[in-house]
N, C-alpha and C positions, 0 to 999 in steps of 0.2 A: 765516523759517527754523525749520522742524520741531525737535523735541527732539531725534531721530533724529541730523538731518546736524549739529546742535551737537556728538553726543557724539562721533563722528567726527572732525571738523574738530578736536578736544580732544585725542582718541588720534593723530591724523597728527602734531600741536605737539607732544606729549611723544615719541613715537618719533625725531623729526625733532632733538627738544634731546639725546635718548638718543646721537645719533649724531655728533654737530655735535663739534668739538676743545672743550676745555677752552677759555676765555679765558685769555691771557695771563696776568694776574692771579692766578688760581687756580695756577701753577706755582710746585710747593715747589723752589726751586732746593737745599734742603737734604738731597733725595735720596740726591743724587749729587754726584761732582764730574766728569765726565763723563755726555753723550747722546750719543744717533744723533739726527739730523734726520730723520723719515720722515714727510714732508709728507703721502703718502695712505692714512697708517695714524694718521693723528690728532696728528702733530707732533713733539715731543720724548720720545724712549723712555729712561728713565735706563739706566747699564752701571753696576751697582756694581762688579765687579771687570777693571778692565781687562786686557786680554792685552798685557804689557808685559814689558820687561828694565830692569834696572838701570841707572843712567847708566855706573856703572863698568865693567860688561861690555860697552861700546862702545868698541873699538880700534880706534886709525889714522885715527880723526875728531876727536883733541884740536884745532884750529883752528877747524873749525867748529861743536865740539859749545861750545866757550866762547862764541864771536859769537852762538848762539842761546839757551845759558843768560842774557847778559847781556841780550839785549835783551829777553827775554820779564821778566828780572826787573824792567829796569827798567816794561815797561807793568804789572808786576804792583802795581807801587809810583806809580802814577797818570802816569809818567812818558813823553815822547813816545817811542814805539817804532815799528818801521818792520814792515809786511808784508812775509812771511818766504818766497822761494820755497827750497825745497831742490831740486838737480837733481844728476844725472848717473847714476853705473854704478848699475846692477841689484844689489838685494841687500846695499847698503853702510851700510845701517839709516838710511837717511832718515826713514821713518815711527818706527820705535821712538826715535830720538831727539827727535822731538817728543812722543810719547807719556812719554820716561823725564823731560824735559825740566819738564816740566806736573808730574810725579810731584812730582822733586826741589823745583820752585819751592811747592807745598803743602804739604813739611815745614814749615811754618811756623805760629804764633798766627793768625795772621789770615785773613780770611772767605777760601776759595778760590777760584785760580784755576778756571774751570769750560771743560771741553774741550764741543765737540761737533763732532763727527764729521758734514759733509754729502757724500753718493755725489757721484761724477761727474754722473750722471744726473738729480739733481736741483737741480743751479747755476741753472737759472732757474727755481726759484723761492726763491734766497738773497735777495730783496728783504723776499718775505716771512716768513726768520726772520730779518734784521734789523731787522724789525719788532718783534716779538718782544722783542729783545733790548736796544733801543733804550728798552723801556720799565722795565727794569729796569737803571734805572742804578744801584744800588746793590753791581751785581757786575760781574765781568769774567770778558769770554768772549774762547779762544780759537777761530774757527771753521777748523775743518781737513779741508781735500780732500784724500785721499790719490791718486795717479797721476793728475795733471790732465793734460788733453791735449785736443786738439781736431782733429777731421776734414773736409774738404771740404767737406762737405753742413753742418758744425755751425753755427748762428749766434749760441748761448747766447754764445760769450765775450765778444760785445760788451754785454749786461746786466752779463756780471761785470767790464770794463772800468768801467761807469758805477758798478758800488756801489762798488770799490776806489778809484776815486781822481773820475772826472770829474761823475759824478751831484746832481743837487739837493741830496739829502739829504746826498749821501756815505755813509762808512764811522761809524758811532756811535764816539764816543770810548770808549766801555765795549769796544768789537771790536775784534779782528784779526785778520788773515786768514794762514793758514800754510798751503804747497798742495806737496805732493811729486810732480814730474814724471821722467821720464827725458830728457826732452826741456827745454832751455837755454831755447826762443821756447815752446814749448808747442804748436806745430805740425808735423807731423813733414818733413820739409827738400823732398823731394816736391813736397809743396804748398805749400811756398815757393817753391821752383824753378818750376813750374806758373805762378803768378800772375807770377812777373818773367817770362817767356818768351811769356805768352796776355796781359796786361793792357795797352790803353791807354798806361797813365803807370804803368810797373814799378814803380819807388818807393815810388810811395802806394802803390799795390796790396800790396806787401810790407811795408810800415810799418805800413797797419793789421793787419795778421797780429802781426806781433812786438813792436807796442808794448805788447800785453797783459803781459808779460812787465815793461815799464818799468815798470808799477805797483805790484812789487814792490820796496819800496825796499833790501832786503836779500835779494840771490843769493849760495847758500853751494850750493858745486859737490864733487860726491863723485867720487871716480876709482876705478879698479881696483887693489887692495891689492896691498903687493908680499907674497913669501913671508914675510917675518919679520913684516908685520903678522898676515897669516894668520895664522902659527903662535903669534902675541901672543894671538889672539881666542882659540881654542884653547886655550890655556895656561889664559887668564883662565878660561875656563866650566868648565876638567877643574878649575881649584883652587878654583874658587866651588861647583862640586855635588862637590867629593869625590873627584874619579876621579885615578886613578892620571896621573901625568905623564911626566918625562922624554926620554928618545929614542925611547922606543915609540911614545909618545901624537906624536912630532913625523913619526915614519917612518908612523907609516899616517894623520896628518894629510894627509900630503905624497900618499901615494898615493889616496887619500877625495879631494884636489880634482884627481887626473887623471884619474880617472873623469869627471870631472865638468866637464872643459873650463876650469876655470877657478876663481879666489879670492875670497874674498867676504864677509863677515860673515854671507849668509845660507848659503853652503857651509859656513861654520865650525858653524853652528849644527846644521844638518842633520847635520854629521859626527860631533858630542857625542854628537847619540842615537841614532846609531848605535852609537858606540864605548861607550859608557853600558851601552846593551842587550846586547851585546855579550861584556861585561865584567861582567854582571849586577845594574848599579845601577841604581835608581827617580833621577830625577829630579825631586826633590818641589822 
């Protein structure tokens, strides 16, 4: 081999390491305490500031905002905790309570908890950042899907079946898994209904659909608020930024969700700044 194709063969290996992920190794977990997972963008991106609310400015969810503060405290505290699905109505702060959740369990002395965020879209390939994360045992991750669901044609959820609970390796004791659906099975009923009516042995056929869902060993279900929760959320956010309250803030609350079909934590939200703006205050 000529000197020529040596220096070549030289520049493709360093362009090639220029491009290649960090090793695992090399991650300063002391970033951040939150990532995004973005497998085809080189791995783990830190968020130093999350887009989050308060735990206290979550109304109408006192049951299960405490079943999910306890039990993430206890796996913060090396303690056995259970994967966490959240399910039910739209808008009832599922995700912000895991996000406020993560927040509140970090007020504390000790190394954090570390969030990371993996899209829908990229669940098969969670093997590989449990990988990852299995090697740094020295910390705790909580790994979190937000609207998980699953379609017809999909056949990831049976990978994520095998990391949560049935798999060789399993779930690392440093992980846990937290995933917000609208959906209870995580399939939408359609295509449940579909496999019991077109399937051989209807049973199996719907069993493996819905037992992804069993691997969850803690389901915390959110419902449609009634109006005094509404008006609770409301309250909370007009007295937490400042805004005037009363009967006004409750009479054009009331009229702000029939515009809108319906009550909600993320209606209430949406209604703040409107009514903020409105009324002329920043939202700092």
């Amino acid at each position: 081999m000529d000197n020529d194709q040596t220096q070549l063969l030289a520049r493709i290996a360093a362009a090639l390491e220029r491009l290649s992920p960090p090793p695992a190794a090399a991650l300063d977990w002391a970033k951040a305490d939150a990532y995004v997972w973005q497998p085809d963008n080189g791995g783990l991106t830190p968020v130093p500031n999350v887009s989050r609310v308060g735990i206290a400015l979550l109304k109408g969810i006192d049951r299960v905002r405490d079943l999910l503060v306890e039990n993430t405290q206890r796996f913060a505290d090396g303690l056995p905790a259970n994967n966490t699905l959240l399910w039910g109505a739209r808008g009832m702060g599922k995700s912000s309570l895991v996000k406020a959740t993560h927040a509140g369990i970090n007020n504390r002395p000790l190394p954090p908890l570390i969030l990371i965020e993996i899209h829908r879209e990229d669940i098969a390939t969670l093997p590989a950042l449990l990988h990852i994360l299995r090697k740094a045992s020295e910390r705790r991750f909580i790994v979190f899907c937000d609207d998980l669901s699953f379609d017809a044609a999909d056949q990831s959820y049976k990978s994520l079946k095998a990391v949560l609970d049935g798999g060789i390796e399993g779930r690392p004791g440093n992980v846990i898994f937290y995933a917000t659906s609208n959906r209870r099975h995580l399939m939408p009923r359609d295509m449940i209904e579909n496999e019991r009516s077109t399937a051989i042995n209807p049973s199996e056929a719907v069993e493996e659909k819905v037992s992804l869902s069993d691997r969850f060993g803690l389901w915390l279900g959110f419902h449609n608020c009634s109006q005094d929760d509404y008006l609770a959320m409301c309250a909370a956010y007009a007295a937490h930024f400042g805004l005037p309250g009363g009967e006004a803030l409750n009479a054009a609350a009331i009229e702000w969700s029939a515009t809108r079909g319906g009550r909600s934590g993320r209606v209430a939200w949406q209604f703040i700044q409107d009514y903020a703006g409105r009324n002329g205050h920043a939202l700092a």
